[in-house]
N, C-alpha and C positions, 0 to 999 in steps of 0.2 A: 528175726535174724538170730540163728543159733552163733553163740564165739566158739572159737575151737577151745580157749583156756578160757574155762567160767573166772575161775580166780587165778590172782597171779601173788596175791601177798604184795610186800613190801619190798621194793630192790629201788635203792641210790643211798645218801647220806642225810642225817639231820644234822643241819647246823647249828652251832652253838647260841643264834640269834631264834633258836624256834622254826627255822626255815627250813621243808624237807623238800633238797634237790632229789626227783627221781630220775631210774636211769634203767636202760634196757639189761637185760642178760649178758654179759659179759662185756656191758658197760663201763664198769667203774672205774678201772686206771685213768680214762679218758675223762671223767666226771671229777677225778677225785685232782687230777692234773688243772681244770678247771679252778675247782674251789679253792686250791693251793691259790693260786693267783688271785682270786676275787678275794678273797678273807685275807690274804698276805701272810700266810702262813709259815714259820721257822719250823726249821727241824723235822723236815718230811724229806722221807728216806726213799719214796717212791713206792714204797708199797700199798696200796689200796686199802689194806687190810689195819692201816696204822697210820690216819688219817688224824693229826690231834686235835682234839676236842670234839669230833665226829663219830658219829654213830652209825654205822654202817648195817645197814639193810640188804639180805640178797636173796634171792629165790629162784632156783629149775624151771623154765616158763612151763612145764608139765606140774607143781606144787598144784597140792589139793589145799584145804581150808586145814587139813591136820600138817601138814608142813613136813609130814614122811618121807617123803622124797627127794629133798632137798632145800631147805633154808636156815636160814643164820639172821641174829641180829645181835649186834655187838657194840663194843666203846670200850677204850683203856683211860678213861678218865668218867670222874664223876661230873654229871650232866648237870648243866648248869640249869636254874629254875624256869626259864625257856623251853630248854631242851624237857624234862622232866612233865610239864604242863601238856606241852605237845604229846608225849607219850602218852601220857594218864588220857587225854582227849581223844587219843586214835586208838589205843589200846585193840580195838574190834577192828580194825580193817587189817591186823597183822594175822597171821595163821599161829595155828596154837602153839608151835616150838618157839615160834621169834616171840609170843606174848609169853608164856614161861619163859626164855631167857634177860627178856626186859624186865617181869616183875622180879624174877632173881637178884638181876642188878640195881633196881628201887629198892629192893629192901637192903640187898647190902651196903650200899650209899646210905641209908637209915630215910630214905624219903618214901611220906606216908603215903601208900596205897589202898586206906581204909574203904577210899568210895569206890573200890573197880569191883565191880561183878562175879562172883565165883567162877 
């Protein structure tokens, strides 16, 4: 069976409890409206993009394993050691922009990254 997208990367939220909801391609408002309720979240503006305590994942369903074409992964808060575990564990199934952006952000949090793989 050939797939039309070999890889799709990472697209939905990791929650602050280590739990990463996925979510389709221009999924996320509808995911992130979700998690607001489930988690009982203050202070969500409605924007996707500013999800708190959430780390937000997205990808072009045409993204290659280099993440050239389109992806992102992000957070405006430091990841709590849940969150940070998760990362360091999945590091490889992200495409390589969203894994440079994540280890960007471990290191500016000052959370050790010694064990990931060049």
């Amino acid at each position: 069976m050939t797939q039309l997208h070999p890889y799709t990367g990472l697209s939905g939220f990791l929650a602050p409890d280590g739990v990463f909801h996925s979510c389709e391609y221009q999924e996320h408002h509808h995911l992130a409206a979700e998690l607001v309720k489930k988690y009982d979240l203050q202070f969500f503006d409605g924007d996707s993009n500013k999800v708190p305590n959430f780390i937000k994942f997205g990808c072009f369903p045409w993204v290659d394993k280099a993440g050239d074409s389109g992806c992102h992964a992000f957070g405006h808060d430091e990841p709590t050691p849940e969150q940070a575990a998760w990362l360091l564990a999945n590091i490889d199934r992200m495409t390589d922009i969203q894994r440079r952006q994540i280890l960007r952000d471990l290191v500016f949090w000052e959370i050790d990254i010694s064990g990931v793989r060049a």
